[in-house]
VOPAGU-2260 file (C-alpha; in pm, 1 decimal, decimal comma):
REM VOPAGU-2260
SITE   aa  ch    i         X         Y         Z
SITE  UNK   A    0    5328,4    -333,3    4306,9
SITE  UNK   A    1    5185,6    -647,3    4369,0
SITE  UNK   A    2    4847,8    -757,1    4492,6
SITE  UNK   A    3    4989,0    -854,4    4831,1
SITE  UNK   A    4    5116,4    -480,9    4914,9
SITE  UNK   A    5    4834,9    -344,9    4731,4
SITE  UNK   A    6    4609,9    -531,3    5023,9
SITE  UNK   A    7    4859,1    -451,5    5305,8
SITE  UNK   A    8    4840,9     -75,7    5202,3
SITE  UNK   A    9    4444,4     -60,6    5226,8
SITE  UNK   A   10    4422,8    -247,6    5543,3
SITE  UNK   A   11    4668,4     -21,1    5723,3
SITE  UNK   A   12    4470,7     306,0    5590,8
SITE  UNK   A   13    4137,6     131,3    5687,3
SITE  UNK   A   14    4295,8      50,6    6028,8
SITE  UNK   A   15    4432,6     440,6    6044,3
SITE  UNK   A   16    4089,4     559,4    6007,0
SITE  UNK   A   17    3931,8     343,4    6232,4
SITE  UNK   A   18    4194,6     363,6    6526,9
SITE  UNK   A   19    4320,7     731,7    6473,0
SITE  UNK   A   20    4027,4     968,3    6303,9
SITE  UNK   A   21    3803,5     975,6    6587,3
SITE  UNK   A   22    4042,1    1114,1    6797,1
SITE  UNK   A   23    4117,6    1396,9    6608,2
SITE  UNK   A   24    3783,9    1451,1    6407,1
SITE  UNK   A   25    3560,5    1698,3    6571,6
SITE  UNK   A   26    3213,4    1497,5    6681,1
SITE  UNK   A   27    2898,4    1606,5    6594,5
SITE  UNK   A   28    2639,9    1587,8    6871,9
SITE  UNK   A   29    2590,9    1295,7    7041,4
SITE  UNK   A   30    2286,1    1320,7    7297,7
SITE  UNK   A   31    2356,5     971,2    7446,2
SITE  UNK   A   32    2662,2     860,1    7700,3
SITE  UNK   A   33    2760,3     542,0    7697,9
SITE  UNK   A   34    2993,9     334,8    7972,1
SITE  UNK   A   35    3139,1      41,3    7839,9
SITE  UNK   A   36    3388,0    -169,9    8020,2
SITE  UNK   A   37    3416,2    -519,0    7675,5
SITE  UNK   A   38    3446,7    -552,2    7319,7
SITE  UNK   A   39    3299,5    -197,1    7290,0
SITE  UNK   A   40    3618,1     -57,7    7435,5
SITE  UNK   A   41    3775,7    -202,7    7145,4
SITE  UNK   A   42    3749,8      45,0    6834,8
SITE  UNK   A   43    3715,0    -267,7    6575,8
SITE  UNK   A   44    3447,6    -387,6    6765,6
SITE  UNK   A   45    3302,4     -98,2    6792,1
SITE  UNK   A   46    3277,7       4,0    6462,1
SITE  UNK   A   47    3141,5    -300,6    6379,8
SITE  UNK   A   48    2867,0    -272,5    6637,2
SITE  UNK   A   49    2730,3      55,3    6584,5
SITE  UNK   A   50    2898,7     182,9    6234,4
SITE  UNK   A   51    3048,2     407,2    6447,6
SITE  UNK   A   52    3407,2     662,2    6455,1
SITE  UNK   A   53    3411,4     779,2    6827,0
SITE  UNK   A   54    3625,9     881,1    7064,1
SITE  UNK   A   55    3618,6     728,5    7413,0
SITE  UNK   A   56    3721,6     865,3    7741,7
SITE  UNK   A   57    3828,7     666,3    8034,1
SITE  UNK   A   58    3604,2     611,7    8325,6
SITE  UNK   A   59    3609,0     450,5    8638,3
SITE  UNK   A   60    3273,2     292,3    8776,1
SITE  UNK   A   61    3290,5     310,9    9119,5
SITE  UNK   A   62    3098,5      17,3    9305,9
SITE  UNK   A   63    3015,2    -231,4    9049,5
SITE  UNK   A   64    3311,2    -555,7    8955,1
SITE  UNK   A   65    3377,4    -707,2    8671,2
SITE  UNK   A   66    3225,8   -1073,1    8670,3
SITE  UNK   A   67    3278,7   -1204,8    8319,3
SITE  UNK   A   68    3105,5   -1087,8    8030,4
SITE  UNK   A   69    2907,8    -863,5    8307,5
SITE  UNK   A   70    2949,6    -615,3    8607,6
SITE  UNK   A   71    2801,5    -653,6    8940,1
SITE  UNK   A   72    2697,8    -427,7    9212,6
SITE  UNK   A   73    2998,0    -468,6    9489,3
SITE  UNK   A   74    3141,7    -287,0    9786,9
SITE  UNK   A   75    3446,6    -130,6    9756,1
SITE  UNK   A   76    3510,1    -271,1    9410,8
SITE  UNK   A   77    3524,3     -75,9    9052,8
SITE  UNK   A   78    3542,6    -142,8    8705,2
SITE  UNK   A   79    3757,8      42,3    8459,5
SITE  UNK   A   80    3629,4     154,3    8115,5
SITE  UNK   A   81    3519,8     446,1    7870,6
SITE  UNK   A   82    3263,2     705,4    7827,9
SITE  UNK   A   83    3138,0     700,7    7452,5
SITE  UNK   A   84    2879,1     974,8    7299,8
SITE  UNK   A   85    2677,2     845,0    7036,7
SITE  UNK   A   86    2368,0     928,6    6833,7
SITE  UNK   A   87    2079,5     754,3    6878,4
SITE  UNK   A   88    2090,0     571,3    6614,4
SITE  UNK   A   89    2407,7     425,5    6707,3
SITE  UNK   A   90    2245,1     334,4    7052,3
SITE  UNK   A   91    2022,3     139,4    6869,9
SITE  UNK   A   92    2271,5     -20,8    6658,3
SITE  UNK   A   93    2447,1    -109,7    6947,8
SITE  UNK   A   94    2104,4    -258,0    7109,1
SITE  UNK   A   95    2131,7    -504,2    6840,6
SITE  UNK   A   96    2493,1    -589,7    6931,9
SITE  UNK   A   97    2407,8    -674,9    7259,7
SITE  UNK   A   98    2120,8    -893,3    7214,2
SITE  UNK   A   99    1917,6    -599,7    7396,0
SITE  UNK   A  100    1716,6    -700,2    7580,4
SITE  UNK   A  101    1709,1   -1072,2    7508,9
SITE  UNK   A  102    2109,5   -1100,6    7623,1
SITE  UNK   A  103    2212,2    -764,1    7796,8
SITE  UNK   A  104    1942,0    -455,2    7937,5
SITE  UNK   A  105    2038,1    -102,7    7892,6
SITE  UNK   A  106    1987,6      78,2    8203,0
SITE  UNK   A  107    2159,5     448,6    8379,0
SITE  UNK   A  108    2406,9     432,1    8633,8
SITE  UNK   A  109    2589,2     742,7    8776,6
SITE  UNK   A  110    2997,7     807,0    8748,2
SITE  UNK   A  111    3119,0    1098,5    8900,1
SITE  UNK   A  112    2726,9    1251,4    8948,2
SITE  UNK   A  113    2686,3    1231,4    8599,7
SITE  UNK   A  114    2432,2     969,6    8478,7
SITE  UNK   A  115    2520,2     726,7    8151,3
SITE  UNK   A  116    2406,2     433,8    7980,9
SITE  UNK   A  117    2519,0      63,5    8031,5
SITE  UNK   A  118    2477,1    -307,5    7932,8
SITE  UNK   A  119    2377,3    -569,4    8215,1
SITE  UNK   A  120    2416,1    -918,1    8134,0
SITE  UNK   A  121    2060,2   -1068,2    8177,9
SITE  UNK   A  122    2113,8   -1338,0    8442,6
């Protein structure tokens, strides 16, 4: 075996894990939702923002359009993306990510009557 598949063999088990496991883990509690509609959507990304194996569920935020790095309030307009539960902890790993609140604020909005974080681009 040579270096070279030695390498390729750990990076596609450390991709498995990060893509695959938290969709078939069970979670332990999360107390915060999270909407997130960039790079967080991405589980790389993600996992390097907040150290974190989660799944996401897709989520449609009804009012808002994508502008950007940022969503806007709009009429008649939506922005697709996912619901992510994480620990508090990760929230505040997260923060950091985002520049919060120098870059992006963290404030609740409401999908489908149920109320979750998200990141607004400070303009």
């Amino acid at each position: 075996m040579t270096l070279r598949s030695a390498f390729i063999g750990i990076l596609i088990g450390a991709l498995t894990v990060i893509l695959v496991v938290p969709a078939i883990l069970p979670q332990p509690e999360q107390p915060h939702s999270l909407f997130v509609y960039g790079t967080l959507q991405n589980n790389l990304l993600r996992y390097y923002a907040c150290h974190c194996l989660v799944p996401e569920t897709p989520a449609t935020l009804v009012g808002y359009k994508k502008t950007g790095l940022n969503i806007v309030p709009a009429e008649n307009e939506s922005v697709s993306g996912s619901i992510l539960f994480v620990s508090t902890a990760q929230l505040e790993r997260i923060d950091k990510y985002e520049n919060t609140p120098q870059r992006y604020t963290r404030e609740k909005i409401s999908i489908n009557g149920q109320t979750h974080w998200v990141y607004l681009k400070n303009l």
